[in-house]
C-alpha positions in Angstrom: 19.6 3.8 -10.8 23.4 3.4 -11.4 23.6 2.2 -15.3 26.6 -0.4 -14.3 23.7 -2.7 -12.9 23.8 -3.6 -16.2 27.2 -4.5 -16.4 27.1 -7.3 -13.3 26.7 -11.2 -14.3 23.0 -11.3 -16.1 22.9 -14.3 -13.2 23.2 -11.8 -10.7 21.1 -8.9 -12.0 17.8 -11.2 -11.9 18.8 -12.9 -7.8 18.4 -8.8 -7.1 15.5 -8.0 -9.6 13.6 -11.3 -8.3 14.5 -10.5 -4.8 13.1 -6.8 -5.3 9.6 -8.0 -6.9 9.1 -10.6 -4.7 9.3 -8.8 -1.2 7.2 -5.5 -2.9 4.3 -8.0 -4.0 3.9 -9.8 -1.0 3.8 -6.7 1.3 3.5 -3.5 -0.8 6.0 -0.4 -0.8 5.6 0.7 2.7 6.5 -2.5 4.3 8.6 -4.2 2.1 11.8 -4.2 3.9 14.9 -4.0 1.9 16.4 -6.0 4.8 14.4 -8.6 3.3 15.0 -8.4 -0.4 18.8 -8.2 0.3 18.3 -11.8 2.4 16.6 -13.1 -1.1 18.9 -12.2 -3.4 21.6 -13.3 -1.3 23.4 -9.9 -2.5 25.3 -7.3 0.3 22.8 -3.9 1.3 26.2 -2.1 0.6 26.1 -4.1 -2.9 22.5 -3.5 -3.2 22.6 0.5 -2.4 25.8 1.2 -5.0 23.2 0.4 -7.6 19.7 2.1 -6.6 20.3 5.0 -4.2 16.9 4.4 -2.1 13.9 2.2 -1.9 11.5 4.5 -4.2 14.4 4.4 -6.9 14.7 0.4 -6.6 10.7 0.3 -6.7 10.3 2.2 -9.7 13.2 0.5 -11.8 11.4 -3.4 -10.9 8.0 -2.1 -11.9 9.5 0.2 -15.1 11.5 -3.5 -15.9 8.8 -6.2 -15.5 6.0 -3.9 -17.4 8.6 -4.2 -20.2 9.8 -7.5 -20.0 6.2 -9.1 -20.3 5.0 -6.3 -23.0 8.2 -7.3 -25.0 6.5 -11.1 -24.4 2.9 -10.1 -25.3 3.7 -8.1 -28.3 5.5 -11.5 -29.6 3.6 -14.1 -28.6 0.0 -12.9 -28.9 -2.1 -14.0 -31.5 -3.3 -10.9 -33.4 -5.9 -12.4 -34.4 -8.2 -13.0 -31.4 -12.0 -11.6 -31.6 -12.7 -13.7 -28.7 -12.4 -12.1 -25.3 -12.2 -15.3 -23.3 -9.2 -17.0 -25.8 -7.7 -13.2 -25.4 -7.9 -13.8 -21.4 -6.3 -17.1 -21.7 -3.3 -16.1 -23.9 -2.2 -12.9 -21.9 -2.5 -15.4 -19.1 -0.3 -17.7 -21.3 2.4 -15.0 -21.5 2.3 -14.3 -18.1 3.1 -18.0 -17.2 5.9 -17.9 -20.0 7.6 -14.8 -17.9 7.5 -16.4 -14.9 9.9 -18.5 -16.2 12.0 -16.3 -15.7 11.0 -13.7 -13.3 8.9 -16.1 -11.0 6.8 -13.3 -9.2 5.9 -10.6 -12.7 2.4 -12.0 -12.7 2.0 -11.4 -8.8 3.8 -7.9 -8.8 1.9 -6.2 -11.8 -1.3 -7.7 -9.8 -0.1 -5.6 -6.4 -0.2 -2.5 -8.6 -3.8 -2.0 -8.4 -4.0 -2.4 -4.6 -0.6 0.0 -4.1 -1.8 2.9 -1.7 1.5 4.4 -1.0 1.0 8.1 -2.5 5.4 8.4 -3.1 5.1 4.8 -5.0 1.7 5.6 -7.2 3.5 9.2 -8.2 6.9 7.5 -9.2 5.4 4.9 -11.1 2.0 5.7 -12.6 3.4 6.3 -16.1 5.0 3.2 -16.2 1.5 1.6 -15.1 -0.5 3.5 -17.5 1.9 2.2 -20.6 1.1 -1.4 -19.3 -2.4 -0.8 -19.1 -2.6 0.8 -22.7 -0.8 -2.5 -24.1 -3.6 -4.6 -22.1 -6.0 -2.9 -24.0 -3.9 -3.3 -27.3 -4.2 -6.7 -27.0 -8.4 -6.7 -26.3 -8.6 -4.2 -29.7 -10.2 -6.8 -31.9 -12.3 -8.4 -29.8 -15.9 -8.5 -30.6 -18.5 -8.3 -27.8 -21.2 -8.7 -29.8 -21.8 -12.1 -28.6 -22.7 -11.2 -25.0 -26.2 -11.2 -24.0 -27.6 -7.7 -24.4 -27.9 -7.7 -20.4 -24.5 -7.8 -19.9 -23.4 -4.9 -17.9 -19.2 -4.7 -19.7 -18.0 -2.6 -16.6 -19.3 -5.0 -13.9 -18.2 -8.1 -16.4 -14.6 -6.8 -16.6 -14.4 -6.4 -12.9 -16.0 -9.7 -12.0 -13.1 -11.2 -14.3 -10.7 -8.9 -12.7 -11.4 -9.9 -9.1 -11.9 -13.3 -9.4 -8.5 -14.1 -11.5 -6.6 -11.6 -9.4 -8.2 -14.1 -6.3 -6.8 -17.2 -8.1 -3.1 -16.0 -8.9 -3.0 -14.9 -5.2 -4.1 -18.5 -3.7 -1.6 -20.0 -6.2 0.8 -17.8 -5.0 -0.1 -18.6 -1.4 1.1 -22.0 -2.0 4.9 -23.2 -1.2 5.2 -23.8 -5.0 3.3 -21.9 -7.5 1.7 -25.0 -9.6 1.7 -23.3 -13.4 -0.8 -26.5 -14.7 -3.1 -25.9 -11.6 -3.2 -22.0 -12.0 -4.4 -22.2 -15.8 -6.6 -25.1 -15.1 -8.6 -22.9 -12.6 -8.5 -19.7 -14.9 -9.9 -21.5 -18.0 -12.7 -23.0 -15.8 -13.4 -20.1 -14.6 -14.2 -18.3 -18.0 -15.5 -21.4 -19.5 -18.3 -20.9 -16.7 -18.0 -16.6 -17.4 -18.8 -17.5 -20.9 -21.8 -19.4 -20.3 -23.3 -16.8 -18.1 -22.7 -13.6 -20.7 -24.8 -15.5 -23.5 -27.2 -16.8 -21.1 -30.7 -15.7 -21.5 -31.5 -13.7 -18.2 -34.0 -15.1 -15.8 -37.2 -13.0 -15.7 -37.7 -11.5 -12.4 -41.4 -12.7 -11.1 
């Protein structure tokens, strides 16, 4: 990337940065179309291509720039206090809302990171994905599992979480305008109804 992105109108930086993330979310590295992203930030190709020299250089600069962005935001608004894994959930989902703000599709791009397949796009940017997955796991360091029910397999509870809150961002998403209050409102029903299964007492099998 040519450093004098920097040095264009902070306006104009985020059309391009927002144009970039939301075009490689919805369709993934190898058909996002920087036809497309051009049209959304309402920027020249020729402008666009001064700055990043190709499309694996402009990929890896919006994923390096939104993991930072929202682990600058976690690592100031998170409550270092949390033991409990559900109020953990909720605030990183918190600070995720709180970036969209600014950079509307963050929560929907770091989300297309685990379904990437593109070998050139994993290889460019798997660093930068295992630094936001270590500051995920930051923020879960003092929670205490104890209270789950002994039954409670952690791997298939994490990805049950996973799954299902990936399959809510996506239907918000889906939607002509991303509704912030109707997006929470299904993630904390959601584990409110997780948190009554993992202390559950297990039903005895006949």
């Amino acid at each position: 990337m040519n450093e004098k992105f920097f040095d264009l109108k902070k306006e104009k930086q985020d059309r391009m940065i927002n144009g970039a993330m939301k075009v490689f979310a919805l369709n993934g590295y190898a058909r996002a179309s920087t036809d497309e992203m051009v049209k959304e930030a309402g920027v020249s190709k020729g402008l666009w291509f001064h700055y990043f020299e190709n499309k694996i250089g402009l990929y890896t600069f919006v994923v390096d720039y939104a993991i930072k962005y929202l682990n600058m935001e976690l690592t100031a608004d998170m409550p270092a206090e949390n033991t409990d894994f559900f109020d953990t959930t909720i605030e990183i989902e918190k600070v995720k809302m709180l970036v969209r703000r600014s950079y509307p599709y963050v929560p929907l791009f770091l989300a297309s990171l685990d379904k990437e397949t593109s070998p050139e796009a994993l290889e460019a940017v798997s660093n930068y994905i295992e630094v936001y997955r270590e500051r995920i796991r930051e923020a879960y360091a003092n929670v205490e599992r104890i209270e789950f029910a002994p039954y409670v397999d952690d791997r298939i509870f994490d990805m049950t979480i996973s799954y299902t809150m990936k399959g809510i961002l996506e239907e918000e998403y889906a939607k002509d305008v991303f509704d912030e209050k109707s997006y929470m409102g299904k993630i904390k029903v959601f584990l409110s109804q997780m948190r009554k299964m993992s202390q559950a007492a297990p039903v005895e099998e006949p």
